[in-house]
C-alpha positions, 0 to 999 in steps of 0.5 A: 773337797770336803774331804780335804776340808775336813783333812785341813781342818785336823791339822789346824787348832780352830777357835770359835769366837763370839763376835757382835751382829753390829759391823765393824767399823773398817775405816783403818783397813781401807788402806789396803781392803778397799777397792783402789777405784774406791779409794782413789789413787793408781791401781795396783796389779790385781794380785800384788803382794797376794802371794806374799801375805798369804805366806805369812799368814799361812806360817803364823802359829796361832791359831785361826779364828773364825767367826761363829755368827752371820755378820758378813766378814767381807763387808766392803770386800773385807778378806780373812785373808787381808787381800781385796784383790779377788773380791776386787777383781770379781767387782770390776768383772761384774760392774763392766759387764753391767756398763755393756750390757747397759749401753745395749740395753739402757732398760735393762738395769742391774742385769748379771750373767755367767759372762762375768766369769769370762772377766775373771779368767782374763788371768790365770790365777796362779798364786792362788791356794789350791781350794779356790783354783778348784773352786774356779774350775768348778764354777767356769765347768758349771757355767760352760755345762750351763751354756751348752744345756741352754743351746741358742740361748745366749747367756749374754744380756737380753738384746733385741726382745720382740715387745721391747722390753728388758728381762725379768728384773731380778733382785738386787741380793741375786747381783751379788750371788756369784761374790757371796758364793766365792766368799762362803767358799772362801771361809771354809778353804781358808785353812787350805794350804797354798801349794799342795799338788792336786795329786798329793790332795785327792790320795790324802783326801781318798784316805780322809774319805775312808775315815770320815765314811768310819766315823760315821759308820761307828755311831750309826752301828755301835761304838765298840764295831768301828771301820776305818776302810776296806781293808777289813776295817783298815784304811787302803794305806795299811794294805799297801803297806803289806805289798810294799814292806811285805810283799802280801797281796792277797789272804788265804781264805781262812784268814779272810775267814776268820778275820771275819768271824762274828765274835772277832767283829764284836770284840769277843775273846778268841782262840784260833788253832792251826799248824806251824807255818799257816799264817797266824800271826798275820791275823793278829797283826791286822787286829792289833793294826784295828785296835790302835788305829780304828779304837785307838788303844794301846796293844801287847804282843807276848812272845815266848822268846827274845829273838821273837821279840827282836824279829818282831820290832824289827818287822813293825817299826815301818808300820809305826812310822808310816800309820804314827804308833809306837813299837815299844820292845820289852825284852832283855833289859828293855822296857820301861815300867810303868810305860811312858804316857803318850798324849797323841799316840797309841803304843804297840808294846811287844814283849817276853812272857816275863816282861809282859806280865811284868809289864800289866802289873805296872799299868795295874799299878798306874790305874791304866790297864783300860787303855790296853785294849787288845792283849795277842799271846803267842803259843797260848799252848805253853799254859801248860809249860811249867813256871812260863805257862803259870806266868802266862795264866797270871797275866791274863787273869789279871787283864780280864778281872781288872779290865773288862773292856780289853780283849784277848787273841791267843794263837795255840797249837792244837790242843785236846782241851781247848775247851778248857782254855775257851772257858778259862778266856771265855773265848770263841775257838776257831780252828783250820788244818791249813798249810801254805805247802803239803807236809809228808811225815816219815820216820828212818829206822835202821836203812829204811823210811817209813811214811806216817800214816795213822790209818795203817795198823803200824802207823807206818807204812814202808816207803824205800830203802836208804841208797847211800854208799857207806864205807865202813868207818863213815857207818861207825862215825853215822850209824845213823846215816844223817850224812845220806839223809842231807845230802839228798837235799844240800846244797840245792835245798835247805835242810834243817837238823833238829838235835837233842843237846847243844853239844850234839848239834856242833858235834854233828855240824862237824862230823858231816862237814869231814864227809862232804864233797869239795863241791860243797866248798865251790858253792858260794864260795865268796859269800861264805867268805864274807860271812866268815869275816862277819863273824870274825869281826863280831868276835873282835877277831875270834871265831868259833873254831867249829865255825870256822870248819862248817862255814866253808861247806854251807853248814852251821849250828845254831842254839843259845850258845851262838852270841846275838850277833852271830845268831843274827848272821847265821840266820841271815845267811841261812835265809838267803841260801849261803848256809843250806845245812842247820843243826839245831835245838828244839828253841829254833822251831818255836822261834825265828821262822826258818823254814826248810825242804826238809826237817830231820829229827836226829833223835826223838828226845829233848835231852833226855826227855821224850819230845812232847806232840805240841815240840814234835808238831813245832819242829816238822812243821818249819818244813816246806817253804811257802811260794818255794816248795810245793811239798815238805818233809819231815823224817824222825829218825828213830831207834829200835827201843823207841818204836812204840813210844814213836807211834804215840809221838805221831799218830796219837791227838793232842795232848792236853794243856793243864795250869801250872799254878801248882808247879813246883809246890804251888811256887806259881800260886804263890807269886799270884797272891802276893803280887795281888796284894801289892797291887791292891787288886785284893785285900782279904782271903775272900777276894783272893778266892773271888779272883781266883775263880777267874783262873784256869787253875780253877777250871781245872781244879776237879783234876788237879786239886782233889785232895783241898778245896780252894779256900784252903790253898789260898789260905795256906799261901796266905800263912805261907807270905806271913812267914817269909815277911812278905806280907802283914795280916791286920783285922783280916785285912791283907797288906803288903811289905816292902820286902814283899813289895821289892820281892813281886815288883822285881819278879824275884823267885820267893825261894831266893827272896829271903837269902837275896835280902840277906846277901844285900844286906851284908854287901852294904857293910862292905861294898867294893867300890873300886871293882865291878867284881862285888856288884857282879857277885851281888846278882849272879843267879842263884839257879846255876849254883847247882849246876856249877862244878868249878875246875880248881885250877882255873879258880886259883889261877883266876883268883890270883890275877885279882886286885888285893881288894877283890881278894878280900872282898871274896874273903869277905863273901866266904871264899879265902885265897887259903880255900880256893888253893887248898882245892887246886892242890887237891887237898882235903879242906877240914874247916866248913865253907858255905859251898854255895858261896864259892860256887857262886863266886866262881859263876861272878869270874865268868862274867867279870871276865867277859865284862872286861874283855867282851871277847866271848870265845876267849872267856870260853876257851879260859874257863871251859864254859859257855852256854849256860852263863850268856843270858845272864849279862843283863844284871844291873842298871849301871852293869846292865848295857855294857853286859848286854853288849859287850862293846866300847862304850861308844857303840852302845847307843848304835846297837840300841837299834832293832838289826845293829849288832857289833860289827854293824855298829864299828861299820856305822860309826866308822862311816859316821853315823855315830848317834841314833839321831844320825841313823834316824836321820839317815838316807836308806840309799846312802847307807847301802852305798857307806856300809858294805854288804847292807841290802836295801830291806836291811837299811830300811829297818834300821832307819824305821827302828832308829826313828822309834826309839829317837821318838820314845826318847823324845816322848819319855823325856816330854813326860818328865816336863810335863810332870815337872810343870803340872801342880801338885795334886797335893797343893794347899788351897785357900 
């Protein structure tokens, strides 16, 4: 009862209202408050109109006032409910069970028994709000227990006493004991509602319980240690929800382990290392679920890819919409910075490592980094991963020097300096071996498989011989008998290929479809059919034509070249068991989790570098599926020449992780010190080194700076900022410009800062309005422009098909029609053009082409390009959404949502659901029914998604009138 008094109290706003001890005069309530035997006059129905004014009160908005004194509120039966009828009804009760007892007994006056309850159970009372039916029952419970305890004791008035004399007279106030218990129960259901189930009230009440027991416990122990239920520390409801989103219903032990662990109990930073597949996110997820529910602060998940990202929303938006959070996605060209206020909500922020930063620096800025309180970073091992592990390291060091209450969980690979991490965090470290299903390494050189066994002086340890017959053609075309090694797995078992190029995994995917059996094409035939025509249809009708050769036999490709929408397919097929064969690139192990029976490695190489231990460890790691296999396997295919490098590969520990601020001529630290001193965090060269001490870069300085001491770095950046105008030094006092300011806030790479100012500035002469083709121009990346060899021919022919004003605004930019002919005919040029410039120019064609045509395969086909230029659609804030999705501008809003790409989003429009609030609003069950090949789980996430953003839409929105309303800080006062 009290649980669900506390629960109801929660959801009212209650005033305490200070009222004079005199009573009040209630003359003008008799009407209706009074008694009828009282007033006079006929007497209505005991519960007359009872329903109907606790409905209306029930529905009023304003807020309930109660009173804080000990005046008697029900002085002549007054009711807070403005109803007389029970207090009525238990008088009438009391004063006939009086007049009985009186004519047996006329000595004995103002005699009251527990047979007055028998009066008040003449009626049932059904209207009644469930707290006073349960305080009914629990009364006529009490006094049945009472009547059988006292055994021939009659609870009736005393009859018949031997010296004739009444019972001990009681006082008058114990007369009226039974009324006054009812009405102190009264006033504190009074907020009960009227029609709850008793069901739906006790599992409300059973969760309430857990956090009132919490609450409690958090200021008995301490209160940075709170507990909200026994699912460590969780309320029952989150672990009911990992059964039914999904399907977990116990831990492994070292999960149990570790989400136990003294230092995670107390909030300390922690470190935690185990193999690809053991289970780790798992853990942070229900430390992150801890921070937002129990401490109610606001959490970022940093992820190292897009497609994480997206998995990731997809996968936690129920949990928002079930325990009241927000999952907020900062990925591509999403994400608001700084992030909106949410006045009732905490906010779980997942993002890319860029984003993420990006995303610390605004709530730096905003004076609102101490409502983050837990900051979780996924394959904390790629510190050490050039310009993204510098970016890494810049984040966390600006959390825990502006911040000293939010923590940081950072899951990584197992490493042979984790030492280094742990003092750079000042973390605990806990690691564990653990894999869910048993992995056998082996490698494939030549026709035979050797099993991994670093105890063996070779490393390797024969295992058997290839039995494949191979004609000799097939052993030209697969001298590395890739065709042997799949078809012991396919299409029985998954299979997934790791290849060192983009290029190989489409040429490879195709080489072994020419050599597979026609079983293969029987085998699900009529979901792969299915599976063709949705990417057909995500195409707008065109198909990858290697695709469409593989798809048939259950194989396909998959690597950043794939459009989102046929990643997303393909993986979804390849989930499912319709696909049984990928051939990918390294990004997939450390991507989407795909696992597989087995884990070939075509080569040992990732283009033409030699694969790191942490890369090795990531892609054999994705073999054996939990619950499925009880073993995987991995086989690295290996040539003669990178034998000994292999043993190394496999055999050797770990390798080290190292800063990466110094990358690149110290690009890293650079950024580091401007962004510091845009955000204020520094003003001087002494705080610069007083904030840098708290680096990993610091830690390691005795390795990797031997040459300088650390004063001297930061003031060779120092020099270096004032240089490029970035930043001003006045009486030693640091600030920043606008230009340096525009240069950090936008993450700008400071080499192209300076030439990007130009190139704006000089668009701003002669901007052309009328075309899309100068904006375009005006942000396609600088990076590529090296790597850019335009075909001449298709420049000019593309140059010809422009409008008469974007063939002057490219003449404007440096690249003539004169120029671009000149080369098509393959004549020599005399007169100088800036390379660059045209080079950059043809890298704008590519995408002004797929602006207008959102056709990606006929792009393709037209300029003999494709992987490089995808990632770059999302550029300007008006360019920015039809480039991110490349559809008729009507589906844009549908494929906002978290699992909705193009041919998802014509089928929901077309079926009506034109808005995110009709998605929102939507029933999961319709839309299986209205959109074909939509399973249940599906319609689910996209329901959940839908219903967050309409609510971060709706809360962004609130902040705008909030801030329009509030007074100005600023305001004049008298």
């Amino acid at each position: 009862m009290a649980a669900a008094a506390g629960m109801n109290y929660g959801r009212l706003e209650v005033k305490i209202k200070r009222v004079c001890q005199r009573k009040r005069a209630r003359d003008h309530l008799k009407a209706h408050l009074t008694p009828a035997r009282k007033r006079g006059g006929a007497v209505c129905s005991p519960l007359c109109n009872f329903n109907r004014r606790i409905n209306s009160i029930m529905a009023e908005s304003r807020a309930v006032e109660y009173c804080s004194d000990s005046e008697d509120l029900f002085g002549d039966y007054d009711s807070i409910l403005e109803d007389s009828s029970v207090l009525a009804k238990l008088d009438d009760a009391e004063q006939n069970e009086r007049l009985r007892g009186a004519e047996q007994q006329p000595e004995a006056e103002d005699v009251l028994s527990d047979s007055i309850l028998d009066g008040l159970g003449d009626e049932p009372f059904e209207d009644l709000p469930a707290s006073q039916l349960q305080f009914q029952e629990e009364v006529q419970e009490k006094a049945k227990r009472s009547r059988l305890q006292d055994g021939d004791k009659t609870s009736t008035p005393f009859r018949g006493l031997a010296n004739g004399e009444g019972p001990p007279r009681r006082p008058a106030a114990a007369r009226r004991s039974v009324a006054d218990q009812l009405k102190r129960t009264m006033l504190g259901n009074a907020a009960a509602p009227p029609a709850v189930s008793r069901t739906a009230m006790l599992k409300e009440a059973v969760v309430s319980e857990e956090i009132n027991v919490a609450m409690q416990a958090m200021e008995t122990v301490s209160a940075d240690m709170p507990d909200l239920g026994p699912f460590f520390g969780l309320p029952s409801k989150v672990k009911e929800l990992m059964f039914k989103l999904r399907g977990i219903q116990s831990l492994y032990d070292w999960q149990q382990t570790c989400l136990n662990l003294d230092c995670v109990q107390q909030r300390k930073n922690l470190i935690y290392s185990l193999p690809t597949s053991g289970g780790k996110t798992l853990v942070a997820e229900i430390l992150i679920l801890r921070e937002l529910l129990c401490r109610r602060k606001d959490c970022l998940f940093i992820l190292p890819y897009i497609s994480l990202v997206q998995e990731k929303v997809r996968g936690l938006a129920s949990f928002g919409l079930e325990l009241d959070f927000m999952v907020e996605e900062y990925a591509g060209s999403k994400g608001r910075f700084p992030p909106v206020k949410r006045r009732n909500k905490t906010s779980l922020y997942i993002a890319t490592i860029e984003k993420g930063h990006s995303l610390v620096n605004s709530l730096i800025e905003t004076s609102r980094l101490d409502n983050l309180g837990l900051v979780v970073v996924d394959e904390l091992h790629m510190l050490g991963d050039g310009s993204r592990g510098a970016i890494i390291e810049m984040t966390l060091t600006k959390v825990q020097y502006v911040s000293k209450t939010t923590q940081i969980i950072g899951m990584s690979a197992t490493l042979g300096n984790i030492k280094d991490l742990q003092t750079f965090l000042r973390a605990e470290n806990y690691t564990n071996n653990f894999r869910p299903v048993q992995l056998k390494e082996f490698v494939k050189l030549h026709d035979t498989i050797y099993e991994v066994d670093p105890k063996e002086e070779n490393c390797f340890r024969f295992s058997r011989l290839l039995n494949f017959k191979y004609s000799s053609t097939m052993q030209k075309i697969d001298p590395d008998h890739i065709i042997a090694l799949v078809t012991e797995v396919i299409p029985a078992h998954s299979c997934l290929l790791f290849c060192p190029t983009k290029k190989n995994c489409e040429n490879v995917a195709a080489m072994i479809c020419k050599y597979l059996k026609e079983d293969f094409l029987r085998h699900r035939e009529e979901e792969k059919g299915v599976l063709l025509r949705e990417l057909r249809d995500s195409g707008n009708g065109s198909l990858c034509p290697v695709l469409k050769v593989t798809v048939p036999y259950g194989v396909a490709y998959h690597h950043s070249g794939l459009t989102s929408e046929e990643r997303k397919l393909v993986e979804e097929a390849y989930s499912s068991g319709v696909l049984c064969l990928l051939t990918c690139t390294s990004t997939l192990a450390a991507g989407i989790n795909l696992p597989a029976r087995r884990v070939i490695l075509r080569s040992p190489y990732v283009a033409t570098d030699f694969l790191k231990r942490s890369q090795y460890k990531q892609m054999v790691g994705r073999a054996g599926r939990a619950g499925i296999d009880s073993v995987g396997e991995s086989i690295l295919i290996l040539q003669e020449k990178d034998r000994n490098m292999a043993k190394t590969l496999v055999c050797a520990p770990m390798e080290s992780c190292y800063s990466n601020l110094m990358h690149d001529d110290g690009k890293g630290l650079l950024s580091l010190v401007l962004s510091l001193i845009g955000l204020n965090i520094t003003s001087s060269v002494e705080q610069l080194q007083d904030f840098l001490q708290g680096t990993l870069l610091f830690v390691q300085w005795q390795q990797l700076c031997v040459e300088r001491s650390l004063l001297e770095a930061v003031q060779q950046c120092v020099d270096v900022l004032k240089e490029k105008e970035l930043i001003t030094v006045d009486s030693q006092s640091l600030r920043v410009t606008k230009l340096g300011k525009a240069t950090y806030k936008a993450s700008v790479d400071l080499t192209y800062a300076e030439v990007l100012y130009k190139d704006l500035s000089k668009g701003l002469e002669s901007l052309l309005l009328n075309s899309y083709l100068h904006l375009v121009y005006l942000v396609t990346p600088y990076d590529l422009i090296d790597q850019c060899k335009p075909n001449w021919m298709i420049f000019f022919r593309q140059f010809t098909l422009l409008s008469v004003a974007e063939q002057k605004m490219s003449a404007a930019v440096g690249v003539p029609e004169s120029f671009v002919a000149r080369k098509a005919a393959g004549q020599t040029v005399k007169k100088g053009v800036n390379v660059a410039a045209v080079r950059r120019m043809y890298l704008a064609l590519v995408l002004f082409s797929l602006l207008k045509e959102t056709d990606v395969w006929s792009v393709s086909e037209r300029f003999q390009e494709l992987e490089e230029f995808w990632p770059f659609r999302a550029l300007l804030a008006e360019l920015t959404r039809r480039l991110s999705y490349c559809v008729k501008a009507e589906l844009i809003p549908l494929m906002e949502v978290a699992g909705v790409l193009e041919s998802r989003a014509k089928q929901l429009y077309a079926a009506g659901y034109k808005t995110l609030t009709h998605l929102a609003n939507a029933d999961p069950a319709a839309l299986c029914t209205a959109i074909q090949n939509l399973y249940r789980k599906q319609a689910n996430q996209i329901v959940a998604s839908a219903k967050m953003l309409v609510s971060e839409k709706a809360a962004a929105l609130q902040e705008e009138v909030d801030e329009l309303l509030a007074p100005p800080s600023d305001l004049p006062q008298l």
